[in-house]
C-alpha positions as CSV (number, residue, x, y, z in Angstrom):
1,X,-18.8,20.3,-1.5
2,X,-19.8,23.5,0.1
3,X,-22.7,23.5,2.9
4,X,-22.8,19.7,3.5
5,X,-22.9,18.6,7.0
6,X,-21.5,14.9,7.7
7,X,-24.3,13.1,9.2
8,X,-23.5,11.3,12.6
9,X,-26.4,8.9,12.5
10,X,-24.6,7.4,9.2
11,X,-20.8,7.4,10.9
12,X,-20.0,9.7,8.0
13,X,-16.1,11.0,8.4
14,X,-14.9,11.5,5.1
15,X,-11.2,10.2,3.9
16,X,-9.4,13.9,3.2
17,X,-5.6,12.6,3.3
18,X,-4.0,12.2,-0.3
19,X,-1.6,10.5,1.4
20,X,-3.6,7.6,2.4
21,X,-6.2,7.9,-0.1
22,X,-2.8,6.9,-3.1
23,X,-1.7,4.1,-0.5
24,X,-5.3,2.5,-0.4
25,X,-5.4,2.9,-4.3
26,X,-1.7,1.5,-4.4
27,X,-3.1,-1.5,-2.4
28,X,-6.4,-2.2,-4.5
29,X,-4.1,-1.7,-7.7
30,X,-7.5,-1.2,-10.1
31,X,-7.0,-2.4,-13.6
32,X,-9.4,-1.9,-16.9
33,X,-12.2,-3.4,-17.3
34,X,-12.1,-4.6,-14.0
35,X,-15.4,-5.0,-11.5
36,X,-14.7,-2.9,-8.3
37,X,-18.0,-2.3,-5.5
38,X,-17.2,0.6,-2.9
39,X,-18.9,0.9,0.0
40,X,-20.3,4.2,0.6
41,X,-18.5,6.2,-2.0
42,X,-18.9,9.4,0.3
43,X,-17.8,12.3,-1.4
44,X,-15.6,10.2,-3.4
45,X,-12.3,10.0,-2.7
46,X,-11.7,6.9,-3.5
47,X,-14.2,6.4,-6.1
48,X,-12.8,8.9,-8.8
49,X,-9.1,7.5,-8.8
50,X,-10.9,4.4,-9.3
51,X,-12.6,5.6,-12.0
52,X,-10.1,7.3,-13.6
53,X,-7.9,3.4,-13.7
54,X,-10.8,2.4,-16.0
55,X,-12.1,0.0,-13.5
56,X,-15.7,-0.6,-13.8
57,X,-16.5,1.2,-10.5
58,X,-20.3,0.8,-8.9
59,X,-20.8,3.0,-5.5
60,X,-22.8,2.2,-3.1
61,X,-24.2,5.6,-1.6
62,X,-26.7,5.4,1.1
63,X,-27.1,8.8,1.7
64,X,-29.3,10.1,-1.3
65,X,-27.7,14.5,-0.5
66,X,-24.3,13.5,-2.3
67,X,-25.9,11.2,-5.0
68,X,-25.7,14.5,-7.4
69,X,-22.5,15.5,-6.1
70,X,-21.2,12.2,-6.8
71,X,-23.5,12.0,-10.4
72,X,-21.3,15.5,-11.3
73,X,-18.0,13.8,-10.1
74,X,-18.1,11.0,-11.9
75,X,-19.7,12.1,-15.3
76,X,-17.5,11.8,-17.8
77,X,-16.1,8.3,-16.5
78,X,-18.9,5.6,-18.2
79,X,-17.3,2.9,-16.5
80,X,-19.0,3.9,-13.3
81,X,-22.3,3.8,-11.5
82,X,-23.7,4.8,-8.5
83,X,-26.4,2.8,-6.2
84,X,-28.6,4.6,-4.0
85,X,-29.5,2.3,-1.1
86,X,-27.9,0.4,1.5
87,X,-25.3,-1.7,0.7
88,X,-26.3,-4.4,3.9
89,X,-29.6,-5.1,1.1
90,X,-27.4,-5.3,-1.7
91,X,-27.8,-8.8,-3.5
92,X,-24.7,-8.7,-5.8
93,X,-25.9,-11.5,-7.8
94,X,-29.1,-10.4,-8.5
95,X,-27.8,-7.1,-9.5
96,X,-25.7,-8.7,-12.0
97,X,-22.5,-7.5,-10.1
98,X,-20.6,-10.8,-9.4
99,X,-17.4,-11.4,-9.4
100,X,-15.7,-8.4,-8.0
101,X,-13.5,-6.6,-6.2
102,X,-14.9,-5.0,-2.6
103,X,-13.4,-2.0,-1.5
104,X,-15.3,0.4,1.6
105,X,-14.4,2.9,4.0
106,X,-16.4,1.7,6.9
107,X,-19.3,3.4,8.9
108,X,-18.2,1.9,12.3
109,X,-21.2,1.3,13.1
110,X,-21.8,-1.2,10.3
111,X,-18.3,-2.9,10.2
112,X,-19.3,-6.2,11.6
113,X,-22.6,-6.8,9.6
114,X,-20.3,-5.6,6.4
115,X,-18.0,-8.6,7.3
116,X,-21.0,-11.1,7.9
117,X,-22.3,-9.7,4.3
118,X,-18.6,-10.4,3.2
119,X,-18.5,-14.0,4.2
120,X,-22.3,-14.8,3.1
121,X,-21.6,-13.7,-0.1
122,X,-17.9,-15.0,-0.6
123,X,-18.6,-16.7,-3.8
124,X,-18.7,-13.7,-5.5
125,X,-16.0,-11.5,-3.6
126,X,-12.4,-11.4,-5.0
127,X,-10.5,-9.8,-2.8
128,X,-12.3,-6.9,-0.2
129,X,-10.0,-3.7,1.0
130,X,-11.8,-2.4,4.1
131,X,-11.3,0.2,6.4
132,X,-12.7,-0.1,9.9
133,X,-11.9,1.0,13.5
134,X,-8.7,-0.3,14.2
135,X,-9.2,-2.7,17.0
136,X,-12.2,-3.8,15.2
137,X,-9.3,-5.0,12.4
138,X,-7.4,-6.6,15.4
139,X,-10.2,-8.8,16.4
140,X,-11.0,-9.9,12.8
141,X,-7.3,-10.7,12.4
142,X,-6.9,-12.1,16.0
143,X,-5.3,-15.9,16.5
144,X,-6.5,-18.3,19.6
145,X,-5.6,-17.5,22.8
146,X,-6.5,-13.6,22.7
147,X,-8.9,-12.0,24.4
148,X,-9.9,-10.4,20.6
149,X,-10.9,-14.3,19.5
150,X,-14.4,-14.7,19.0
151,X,-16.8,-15.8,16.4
152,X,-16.3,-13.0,13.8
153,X,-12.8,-14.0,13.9
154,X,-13.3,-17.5,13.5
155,X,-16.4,-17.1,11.0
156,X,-14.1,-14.3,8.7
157,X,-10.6,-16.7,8.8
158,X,-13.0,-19.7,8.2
159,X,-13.1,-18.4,4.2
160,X,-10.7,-15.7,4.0
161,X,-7.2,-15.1,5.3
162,X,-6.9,-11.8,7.0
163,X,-3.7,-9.1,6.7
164,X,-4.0,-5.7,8.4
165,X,-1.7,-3.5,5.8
166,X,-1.8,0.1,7.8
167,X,-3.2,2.3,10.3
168,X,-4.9,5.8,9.7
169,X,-4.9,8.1,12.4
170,X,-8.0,10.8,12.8
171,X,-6.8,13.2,11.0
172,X,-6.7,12.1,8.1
173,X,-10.6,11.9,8.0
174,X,-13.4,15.4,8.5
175,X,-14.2,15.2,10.7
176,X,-12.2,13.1,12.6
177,X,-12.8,10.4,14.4
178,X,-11.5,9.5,18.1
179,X,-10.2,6.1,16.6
180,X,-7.4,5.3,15.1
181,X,-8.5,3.2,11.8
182,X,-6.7,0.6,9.9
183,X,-6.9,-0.9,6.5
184,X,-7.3,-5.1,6.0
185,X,-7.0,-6.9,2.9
186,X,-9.5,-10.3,3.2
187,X,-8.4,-12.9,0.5
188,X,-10.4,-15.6,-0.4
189,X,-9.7,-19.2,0.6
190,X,-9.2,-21.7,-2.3
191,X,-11.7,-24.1,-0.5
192,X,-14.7,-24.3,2.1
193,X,-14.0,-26.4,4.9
194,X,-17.4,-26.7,6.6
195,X,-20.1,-28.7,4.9
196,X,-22.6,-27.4,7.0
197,X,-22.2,-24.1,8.0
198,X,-25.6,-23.7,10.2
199,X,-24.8,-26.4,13.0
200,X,-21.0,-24.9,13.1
201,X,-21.6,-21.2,13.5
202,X,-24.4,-22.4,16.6
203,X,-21.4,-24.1,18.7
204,X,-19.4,-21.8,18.1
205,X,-21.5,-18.6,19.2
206,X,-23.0,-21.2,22.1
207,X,-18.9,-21.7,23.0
208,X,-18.6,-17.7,23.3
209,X,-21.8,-17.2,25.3
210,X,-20.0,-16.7,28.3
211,X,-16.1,-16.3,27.6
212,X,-15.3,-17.1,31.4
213,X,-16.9,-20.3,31.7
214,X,-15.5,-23.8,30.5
215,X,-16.4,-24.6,26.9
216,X,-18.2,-27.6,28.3
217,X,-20.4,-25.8,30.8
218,X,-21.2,-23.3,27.4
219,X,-21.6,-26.1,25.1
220,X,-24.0,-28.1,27.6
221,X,-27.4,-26.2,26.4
222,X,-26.9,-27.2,22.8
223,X,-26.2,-30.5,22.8
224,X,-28.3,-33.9,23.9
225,X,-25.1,-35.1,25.8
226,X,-23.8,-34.6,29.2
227,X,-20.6,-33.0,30.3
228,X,-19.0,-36.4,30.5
229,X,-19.2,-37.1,26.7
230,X,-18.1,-34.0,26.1
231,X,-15.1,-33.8,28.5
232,X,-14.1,-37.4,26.6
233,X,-14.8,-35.6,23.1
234,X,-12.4,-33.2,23.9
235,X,-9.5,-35.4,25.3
236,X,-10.1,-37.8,22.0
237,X,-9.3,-34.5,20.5
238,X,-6.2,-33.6,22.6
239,X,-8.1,-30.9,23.9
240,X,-7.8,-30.5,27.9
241,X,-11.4,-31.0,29.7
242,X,-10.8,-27.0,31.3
243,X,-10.4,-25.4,28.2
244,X,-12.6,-22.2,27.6
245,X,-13.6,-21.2,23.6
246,X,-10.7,-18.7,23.3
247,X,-8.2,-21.5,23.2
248,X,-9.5,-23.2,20.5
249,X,-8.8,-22.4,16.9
250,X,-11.2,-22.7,13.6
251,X,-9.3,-25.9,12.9
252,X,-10.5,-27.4,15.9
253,X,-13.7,-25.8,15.7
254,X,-14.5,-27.6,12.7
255,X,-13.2,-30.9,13.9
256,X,-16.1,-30.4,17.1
257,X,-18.4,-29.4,15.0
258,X,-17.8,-32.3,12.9
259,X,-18.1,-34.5,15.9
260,X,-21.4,-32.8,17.4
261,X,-23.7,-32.4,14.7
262,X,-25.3,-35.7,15.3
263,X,-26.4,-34.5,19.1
264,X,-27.4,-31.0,18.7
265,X,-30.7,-30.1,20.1
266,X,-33.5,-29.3,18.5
């Protein structure tokens, strides 16, 4: 695509390595007939060997100067469509789109509100292949005790379980990044765990607000109850009184949660 420019406001480095463009497709292993959305379908690399599985393949192209490029690309494969708008305001079961396979090479800009959109609209994703700055995938895939634990972590393994398959170094993008990138499957989990998931994401964003302190001194402006009810909620849990947020995992999250609902302010 002669005379295009990437644009930097929209993150745009576009996936140029064969090599790593047949190991993502190797991963996603499209079928016929099946419902794949991609994430900015860019000058699509991944979008036409997606195509070409018979997959029904709709991209989601913010950038409206490669919408005819793409249009030409992909015109003899019926199977495939392509959405000009941003995907963050894409309602995939209002569009009809649902259930499906998500599959994106991230802007890094946007990785984190792509995996918020992820989990809000689990119901409908099958499996997601994603491709995002790698320590980005590190903190998503992160266990307790880390200094990469932190809500997105615990809000992403809450529904799905997490794998980082491979890294992509810059060159392997134009242009190419500083970052190193890597590729993470997220797979549904077979059950929610939270009935509420409101009053469980507020503790545990009030338990991160400051990642030094004690996770009773964070915890202490949300709830109705003092620091001793807390320091006693948290040895009936087997929980020592001095722990701070990054210690605690999603299991024991939910258990608080569970446990605090009732004394939340307002």
């Amino acid at each position: 695509m002669s005379g295009y420019r990437p644009k930097k406001r929209l993150g745009q480095n576009f996936l140029i390595s064969k090599e790593t463009i047949q190991r993502i497709i190797d991963l996603i292993q499209p079928t016929d007939a099946q419902s794949i959305i991609e994430i900015g379908a860019g000058r699509g690399a991944l979008t036409l060997p997606m195509a070409q599985s018979g997959a029904i393949v709709t991209a989601v192209e913010i950038d409206r100067d490669l919408i005819g490029y793409l249009e030409k690309l992909l015109e003899n494969y019926p199977n495939s469509s392509i959405l000009n708008q941003d995907f963050l305001r894409l309602d995939p079961t209002a569009a009809k789109l649902a259930p499906f396979v998500l599959v994106g090479n991230l802007p890094y800009q946007i990785s984190s509100p792509v995996i918020e959109w992820v989990v809000q609209n689990r119901e409908s994703v099958q499996v997601a292949f994603l491709m995002m700055q790698k320590e980005v995938a590190e903190r998503l895939a992160s266990s307790p005790g880390s200094k990469d634990w932190s809500p997105l972590a615990i809000f992403t393994q809450l529904y799905f379980d997490v794998e980082t398959c491979f890294t992509v170094g810059p060159s392997a993008f134009r242009p190419a990044p500083k970052v190193t990138s890597a590729v993470v499957r997220m797979t549904p989990k077979a059950a929610d765990v939270v009935a509420d998931p409101v009053p469980f994401q507020r503790i545990v964003r009030a338990a991160f607000r400051q990642r030094r302190k004690l996770l009773v001194n964070n915890l202490l402006g949300e709830v109705t109850t003092g620091p001793e009810f807390l320091r006693s909620l948290l040895l009936k849990m087997n929980l020592p009184v001095d722990i701070r947020a990054e210690q605690v995992s999603t299991e024991q999250f939910c258990a608080l949660a569970d446990e605090l609902v009732s004394h939340l302010t307002r």
